[in-house]
N, C-alpha and C positions, 0 to 999 in steps of 0.2 A: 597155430592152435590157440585157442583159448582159454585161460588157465582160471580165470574170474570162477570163482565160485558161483552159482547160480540155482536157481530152483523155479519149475512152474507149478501153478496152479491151478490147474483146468477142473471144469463143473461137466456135471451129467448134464448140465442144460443152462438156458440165460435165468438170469436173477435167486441162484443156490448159494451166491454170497461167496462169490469167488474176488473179488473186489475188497469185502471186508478183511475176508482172510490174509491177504497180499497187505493191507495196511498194520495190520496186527502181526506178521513175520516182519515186514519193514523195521516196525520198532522194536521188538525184541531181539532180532540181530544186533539193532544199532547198540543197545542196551549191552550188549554182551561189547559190544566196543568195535566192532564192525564200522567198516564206511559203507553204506547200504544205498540202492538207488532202485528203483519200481520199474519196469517197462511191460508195455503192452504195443506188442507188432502195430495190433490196428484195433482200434476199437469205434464203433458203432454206437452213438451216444447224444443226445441232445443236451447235456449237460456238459459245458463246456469251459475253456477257463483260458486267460491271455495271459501268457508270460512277459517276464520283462522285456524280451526278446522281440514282443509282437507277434507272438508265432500262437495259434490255437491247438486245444489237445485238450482232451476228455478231462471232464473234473475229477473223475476220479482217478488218475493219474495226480493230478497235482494234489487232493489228500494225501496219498500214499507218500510222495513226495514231502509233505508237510511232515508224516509218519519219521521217513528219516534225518528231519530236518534240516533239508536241502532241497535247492530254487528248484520250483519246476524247469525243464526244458521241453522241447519239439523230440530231444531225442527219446526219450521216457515214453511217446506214443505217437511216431513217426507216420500214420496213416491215421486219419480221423473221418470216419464215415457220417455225416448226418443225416437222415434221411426227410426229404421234402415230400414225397407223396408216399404210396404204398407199393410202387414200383423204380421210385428213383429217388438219389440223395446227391450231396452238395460231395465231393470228395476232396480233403487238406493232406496235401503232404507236406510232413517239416512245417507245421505251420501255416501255410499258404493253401490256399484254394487253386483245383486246378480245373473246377466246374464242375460241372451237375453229370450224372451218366446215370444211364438206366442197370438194373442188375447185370443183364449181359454183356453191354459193354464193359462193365467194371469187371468183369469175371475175366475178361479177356484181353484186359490193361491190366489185370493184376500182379502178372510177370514180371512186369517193367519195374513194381513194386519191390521184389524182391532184393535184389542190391541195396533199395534202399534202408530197406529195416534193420539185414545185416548191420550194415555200417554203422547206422543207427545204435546199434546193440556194440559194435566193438568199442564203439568211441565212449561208451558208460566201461566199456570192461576196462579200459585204458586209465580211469579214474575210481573205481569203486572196489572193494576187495567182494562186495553180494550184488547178487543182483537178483532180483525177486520177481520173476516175467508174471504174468496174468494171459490167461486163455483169454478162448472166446465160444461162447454158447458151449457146442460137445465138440470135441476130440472125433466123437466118431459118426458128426454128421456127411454121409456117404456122398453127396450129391458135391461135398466142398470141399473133403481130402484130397483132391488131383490138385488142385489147386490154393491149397492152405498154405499162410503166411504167419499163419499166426498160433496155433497150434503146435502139436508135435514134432512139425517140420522148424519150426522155430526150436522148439526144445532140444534136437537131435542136431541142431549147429548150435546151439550153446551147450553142447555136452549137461543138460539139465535134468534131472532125478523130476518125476511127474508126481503130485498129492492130485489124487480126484477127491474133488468136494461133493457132496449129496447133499441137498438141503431136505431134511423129513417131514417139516413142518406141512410141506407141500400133499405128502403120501407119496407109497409108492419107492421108499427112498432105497430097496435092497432089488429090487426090478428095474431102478432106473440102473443103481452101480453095474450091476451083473448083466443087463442088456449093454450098458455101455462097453464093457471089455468084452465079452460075445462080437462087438464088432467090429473090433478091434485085430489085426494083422498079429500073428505071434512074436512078430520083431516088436509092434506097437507098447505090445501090452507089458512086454516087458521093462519098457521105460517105467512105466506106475511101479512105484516103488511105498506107495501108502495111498491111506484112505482117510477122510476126515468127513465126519458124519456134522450136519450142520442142523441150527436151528430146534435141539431137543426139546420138550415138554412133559417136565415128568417126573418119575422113579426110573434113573440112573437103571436101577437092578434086572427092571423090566427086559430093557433091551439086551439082557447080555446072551439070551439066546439067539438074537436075530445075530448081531456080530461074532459070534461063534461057528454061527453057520455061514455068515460071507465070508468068515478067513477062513475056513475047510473048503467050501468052494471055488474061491478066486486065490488062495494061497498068496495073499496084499494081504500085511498088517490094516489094522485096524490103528491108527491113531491117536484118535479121540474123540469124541463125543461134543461138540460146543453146545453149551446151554441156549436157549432163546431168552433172550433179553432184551429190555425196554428202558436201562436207566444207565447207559451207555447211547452220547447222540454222535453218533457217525452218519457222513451222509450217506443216502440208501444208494446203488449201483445205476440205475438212470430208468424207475418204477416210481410214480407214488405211492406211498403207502397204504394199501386199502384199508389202514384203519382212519386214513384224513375223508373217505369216501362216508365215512356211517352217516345216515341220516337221521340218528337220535339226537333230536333237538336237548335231552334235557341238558340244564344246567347252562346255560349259554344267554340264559335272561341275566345270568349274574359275571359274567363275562364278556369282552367286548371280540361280538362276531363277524369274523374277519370270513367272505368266500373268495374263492381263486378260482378263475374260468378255468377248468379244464378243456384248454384248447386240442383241437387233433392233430396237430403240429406241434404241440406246448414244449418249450425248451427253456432252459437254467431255471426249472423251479427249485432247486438248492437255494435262489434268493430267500424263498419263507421259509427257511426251515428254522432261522432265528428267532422270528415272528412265532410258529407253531409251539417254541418251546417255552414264553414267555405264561407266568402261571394265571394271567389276567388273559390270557386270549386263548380263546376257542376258534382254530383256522379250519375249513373243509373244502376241497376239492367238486365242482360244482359241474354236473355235465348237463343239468335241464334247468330250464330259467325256473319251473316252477322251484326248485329247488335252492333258489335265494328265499331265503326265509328270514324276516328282518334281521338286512343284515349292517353292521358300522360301517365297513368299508368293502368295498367290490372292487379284487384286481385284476385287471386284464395283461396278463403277464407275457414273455415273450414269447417268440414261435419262428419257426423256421421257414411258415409259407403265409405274410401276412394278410397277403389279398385273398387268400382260401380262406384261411380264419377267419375275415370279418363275411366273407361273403355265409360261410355258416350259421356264427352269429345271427347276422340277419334272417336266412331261411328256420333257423331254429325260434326265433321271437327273442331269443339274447337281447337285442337292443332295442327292441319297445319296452321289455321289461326292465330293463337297466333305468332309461328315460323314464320310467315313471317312479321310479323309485328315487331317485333324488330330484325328483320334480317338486315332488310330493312331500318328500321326507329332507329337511332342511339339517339335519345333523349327517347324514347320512357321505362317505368322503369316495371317491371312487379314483381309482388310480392305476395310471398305466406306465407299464416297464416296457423299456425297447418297443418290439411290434406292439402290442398294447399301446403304447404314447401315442407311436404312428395314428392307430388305430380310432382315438379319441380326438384328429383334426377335423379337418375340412375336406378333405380328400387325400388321398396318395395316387399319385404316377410312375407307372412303370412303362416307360415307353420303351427298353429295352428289350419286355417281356422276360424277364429274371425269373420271374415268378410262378408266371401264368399268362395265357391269352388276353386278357384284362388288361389293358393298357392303362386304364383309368375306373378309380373307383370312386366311389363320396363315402365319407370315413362318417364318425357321430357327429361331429359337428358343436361340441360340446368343448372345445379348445380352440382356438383362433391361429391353427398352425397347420399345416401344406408338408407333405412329404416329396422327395420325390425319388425312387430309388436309382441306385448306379450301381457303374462294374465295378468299381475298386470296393472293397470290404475294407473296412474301420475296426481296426482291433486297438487297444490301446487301454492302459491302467492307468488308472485316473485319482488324482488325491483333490478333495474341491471340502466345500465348504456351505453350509446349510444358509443360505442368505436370513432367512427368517428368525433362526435361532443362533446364528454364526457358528455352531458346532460342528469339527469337521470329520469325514470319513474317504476311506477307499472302497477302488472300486475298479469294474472295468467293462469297457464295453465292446459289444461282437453286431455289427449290424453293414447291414448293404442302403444306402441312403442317407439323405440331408434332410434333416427336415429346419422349414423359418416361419418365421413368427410372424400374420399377416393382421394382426389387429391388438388390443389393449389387452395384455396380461403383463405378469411379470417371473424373472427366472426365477426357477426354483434355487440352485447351487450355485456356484460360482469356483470353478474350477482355477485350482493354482498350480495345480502340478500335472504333467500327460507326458506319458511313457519316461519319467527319471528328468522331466526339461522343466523348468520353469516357466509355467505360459497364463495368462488370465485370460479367461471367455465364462461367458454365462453358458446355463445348460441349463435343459429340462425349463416348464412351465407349472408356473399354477394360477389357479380362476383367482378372479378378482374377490370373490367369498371363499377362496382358500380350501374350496372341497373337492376342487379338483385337479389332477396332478400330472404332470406326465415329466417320464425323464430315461434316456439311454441307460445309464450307471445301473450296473448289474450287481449286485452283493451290497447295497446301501442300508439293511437293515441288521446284518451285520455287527457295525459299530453300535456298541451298546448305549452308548450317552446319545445319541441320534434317535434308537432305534424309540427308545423309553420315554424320550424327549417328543415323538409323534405319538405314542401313543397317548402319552398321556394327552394331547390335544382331545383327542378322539374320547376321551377319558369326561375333560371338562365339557365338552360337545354335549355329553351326558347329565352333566351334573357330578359327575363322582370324582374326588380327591384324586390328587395326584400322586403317583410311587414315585420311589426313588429308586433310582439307579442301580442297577442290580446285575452282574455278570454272570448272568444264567447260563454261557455257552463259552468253556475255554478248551479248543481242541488241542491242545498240548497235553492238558488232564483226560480229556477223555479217549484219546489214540494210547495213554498209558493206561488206564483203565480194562482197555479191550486188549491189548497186548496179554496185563494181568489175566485176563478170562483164557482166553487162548491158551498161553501159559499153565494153567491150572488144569486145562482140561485134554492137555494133548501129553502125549510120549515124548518128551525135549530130547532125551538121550537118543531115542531110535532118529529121530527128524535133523540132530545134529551127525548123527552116521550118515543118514541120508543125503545130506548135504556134502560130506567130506566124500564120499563115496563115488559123489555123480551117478552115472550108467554104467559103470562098471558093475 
């Protein structure tokens, strides 16, 4: 039996901020003096994140982690789903990839899963006195409860008390809760032992008759109410945020404008979110080329299926548009991350077919470097060194391929450190005029003295003065921040009964 204190989280649906929640209990247990650790069975996610270990697992896992402040592991989200087209994903257990399967098959290798997440889950109960699970999408989508792993079936072997999250911001938020426990088993429903309303706007007083009438109806507490907030930066659950999407140019003559391809595969854009929050850059997520609108720099960032994304690209006019705009525009910097870098050679090859039927593609041609991909996947944290400015930062990269350098440029970094060893090798490219860029290293804007350090490039590229150094992003502060909101806005007493109670 397992005696670990525990609690889930589960959402009326994906992206209700079932993720944020779990990172904000993370810290407030700890806070109360708790040894506290996150886990999510399986999670489904392009943002992803490489532990010391070399093992891959959802990035927001390793926030939550950071929340309690302790190392990520594989064990914390022992199944990582990615998905590569709209019918099939890459599947990591523990870390490791064990290949690509289409929905059905994975439905039906999902069993074999099972032992594993357990285990996964005792060996955190065996070190932690909390452990703070995370769902996945709904509890009570009908077509996946025979075979859920991660869910209630999860919670009812961790003997775990259930919080359903609603997010209202969406609508809808007393139709989503009350449809969700309607379909819900009366064994089910009885786990939900609280509600936590997310994402409010408003007068507080407003809603006290809608939650009046869910606890008469569903006889669940009611919780709390979380405010919608904007001055708290936690990363978002694995969505960009449709406020990066606006196409209101104004104000962006007086800032330096930063677009990011919104690729249909796009994965770890957590890289810009440092960038986004910098008060000189105006960043926006870009799905029509018309929709580069002068911009400083263009990133073509990473993705899960790169020979589909450039082949888009192309069909879409991405890359005539691109080429003319730094053809043209001599300030202008454009730069590619992971499949992005790839993307910016001479071609890539996949004689494998990893990818795609595409054996061979011709990349932009705009770098003097040759991809070629393989079966072995490249996970690895990486500590290196800005050759240009010697300034150094961390980082870590997740990719399937090599790529080498087949004519005149020079590296970008200069890596000193790869997974805890001491090793030197060059990394990443930049053009002989400096404006253009490619490099594996995921999280490199990140570091602050780096990040500030390019822009202001980009700055003088302009004409305009150079800032200084300024640590606009400390997630230690802002994971206490949001614990504080949480805190303020929820039933500590009832949620701590809840907790010592279990399912009992």
């Amino acid at each position: 039996m397992i005696k670990t204190k525990s609690l889930q989280i589960c959402g009326t649906g994906s992206g209700v901020g079932k993720s944020v929640i779990v990172s904000a209990l993370c810290r407030i247990f700890l806070q109360e003096g708790y040894k506290v650790a996150p886990f999510k069975a399986q999670n489904m996610a392009l943002n992803s994140f490489v532990t010391r270990g070399r093992g891959e697992i959802g990035r927001a896992q390793a926030t939550q982690a950071q929340a309690c402040r302790i190392e990520p592991t594989v064990e914390m989200n022992p199944v990582l789903i990615k998905p590569t087209s709209d019918v099939g994903a890459q599947v990591i257990v523990l870390g490791k990839s064990i290949g690509n399967m289409n929905a059905l098959r994975y439905t039906k290798y999902k069993s074999k899963l099972l032992e594993v997440v357990r285990s996964s889950f005792r060996r955190l109960a065996d070190d932690y006195e909390v452990i703070v699970i995370e769902g996945a999408g709904s509890p009570a989508e009908i077509n996946l409860k025979s075979h859920d792993i991660v869910n209630l079936k999860m919670a009812a072997y961790a003997g775990a008390p259930v919080i359903l999250v609603g997010d209202i911001d969406k609508g809808g938020v007393f139709a989503w809760i009350i449809g969700t426990l309607e379909l819900l088993t009366p064994k089910e429903r009885k786990m939900i032992k609280g509600i936590i309303i997310n994402k409010f706007r408003g007068d507080i007083r407003l809603l006290k008759p809608g939650i009046d009438f869910l606890e008469k109806r569903t006889g669940i507490k009611v919780l709390g109410v979380i405010p919608y907030y904007r001055n708290i930066k936690i990363p978002e659950e694995d969505a960009v945020p449709l406020d990066s999407f606006k196409n209101n140019l104004s104000g962006r003559n007086c800032k330096l404008n930063i677009d990011v391809l919104y690729l249909p595969h796009i994965s770890n854009f957590t890289d810009f979110d440092a960038l986004e929050k910098e008060s000189d850059v105006c960043l926006r997520y870009v799905k029509r080329p018309d929709e580069l609108s002068n911009p400083d720099m263009i990133i073509i960032p990473g993705t899960k299926n790169t020979i589909s994304d450039l082949r888009y690209l192309m069909k879409a006019g991405f890359i005539n548009k691109i080429l003319s705009i730094i053809n043209s525009d001599k300030q202008v910097f454009l730069f590619g991350i992971c499949g992005g870098y790839q993307m910016l050679g001479k071609k890539i090859i996949d004689e494998h077919g990893l990818e795609s039927r595409w054996h061979h593609i011709q990349g932009m041609n705009v770098l003097p470097v040759e991809t070629r991909l393989g079966t072995d996947k490249i996970l690895a944290q990486i500590e290196a060194k800005e050759i240009v400015s010697g300034l150094e930062l961390s980082g870590y990269e997740i990719h399937h391929g090599l790529t080498r350098v087949t004519g005149r440029c020079k590296p970008l970094f200069r890596v000193f450190e790869c997974n805890g060893r001491k090793i030197k090798y060059n990394e990443g490219v930049i053009s002989s005029n400096q404006r253009i860029l490619g490099t594996y290293i995921h999280g490199i804007f990140d570091a602050s003295p780096f990040r500030r350090c390019f822009l202001n490039r980009l700055r003088q590229s302009k004409g305009w003065p150079a800032l200084a150094v300024r640590e606009n992003f400390n997630p230690d502060k802002e994971l206490n921040k949001l614990a504080q909101l949480v805190r303020d806005n929820i039933d500590m007493d009832i949620l701590h009964k809840i907790l010592i109670g279990g399912l009992g």
